[in-house]
N, C-alpha and C positions, 0 to 999 in steps of 0.2 A: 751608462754605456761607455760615455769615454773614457772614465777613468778605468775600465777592464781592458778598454783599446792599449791604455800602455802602462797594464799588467797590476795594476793596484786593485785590490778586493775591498769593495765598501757594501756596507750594510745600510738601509733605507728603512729609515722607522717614518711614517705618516705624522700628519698633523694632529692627528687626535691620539697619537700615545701618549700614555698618563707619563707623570713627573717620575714615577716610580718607576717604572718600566723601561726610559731612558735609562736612569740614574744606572736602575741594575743592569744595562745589555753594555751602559760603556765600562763600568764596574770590572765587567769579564771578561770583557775585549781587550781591555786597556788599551785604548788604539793611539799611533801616535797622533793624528789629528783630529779634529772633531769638526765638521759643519754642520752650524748649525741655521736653519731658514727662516726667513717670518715674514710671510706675503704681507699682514695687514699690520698697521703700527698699534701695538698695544703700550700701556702705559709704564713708565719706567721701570716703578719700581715689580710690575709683573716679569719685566724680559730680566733685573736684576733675579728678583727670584728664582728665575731658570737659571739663571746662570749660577748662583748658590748653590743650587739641586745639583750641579754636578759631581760627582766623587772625586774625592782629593786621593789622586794616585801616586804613587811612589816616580815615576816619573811624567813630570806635567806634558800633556797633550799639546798641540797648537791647537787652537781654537779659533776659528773662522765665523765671522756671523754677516749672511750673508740676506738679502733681498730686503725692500722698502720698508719692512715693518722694525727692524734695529734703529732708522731714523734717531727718534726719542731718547737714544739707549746713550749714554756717556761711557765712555771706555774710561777715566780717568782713574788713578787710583786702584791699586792690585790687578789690571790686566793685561800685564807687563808680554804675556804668551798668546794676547789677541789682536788678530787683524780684523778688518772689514773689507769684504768684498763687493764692489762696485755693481759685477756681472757673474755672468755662473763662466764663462772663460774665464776669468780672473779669479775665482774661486779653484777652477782644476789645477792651475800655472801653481797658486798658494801650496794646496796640497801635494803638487807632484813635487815642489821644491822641499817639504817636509823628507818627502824616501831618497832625492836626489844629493841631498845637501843644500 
């Protein structure tokens, strides 16, 4: 809801979309940012996988990974276009700065 407050269109896919079904919606969106959420900490190399699973687009997205369950997750090495967000404020501020510059 906020981010239509000021004029950005986002799409909301649930917690139980398959890997596939991400991969293809952001595939044909090509959007410039992506957030993406994980209430509970699952094990590294599963949130790495997800983050594998994403499509390698002609121009790279920002990627946001936001809520407690990224804990575990290392950004080190190739996620040179990812932030982490603290709060879901700080998550809209990330993405409005993506449309704003």
């Amino acid at each position: 809801a906020v981010l239509s407050q000021i004029g950005i269109r986002a799409v909301s896919l649930g917690a139980q979309t398959p890997q596939q079904t991400l991969h293809d919606a952001i595939e044909k969106a090509a959007p410039p940012v992506i957030f993406l959420w994980a209430q509970m900490e699952q094990p590294s190399n599963r949130l790495k996988n997800i983050i594998e699973a994403l499509p390698n687009l002609r121009t790279k997205p920002r990627v946001i990974l936001g809520g407690p369950g990224w804990g575990l997750f290392s950004m080190e090495g190739g996620f040179a276009n990812f932030r982490r967000s603290n709060s879901m404020e700080e998550a809209v501020t990330l993405i409005a700065e993506t449309f704003v510059g």
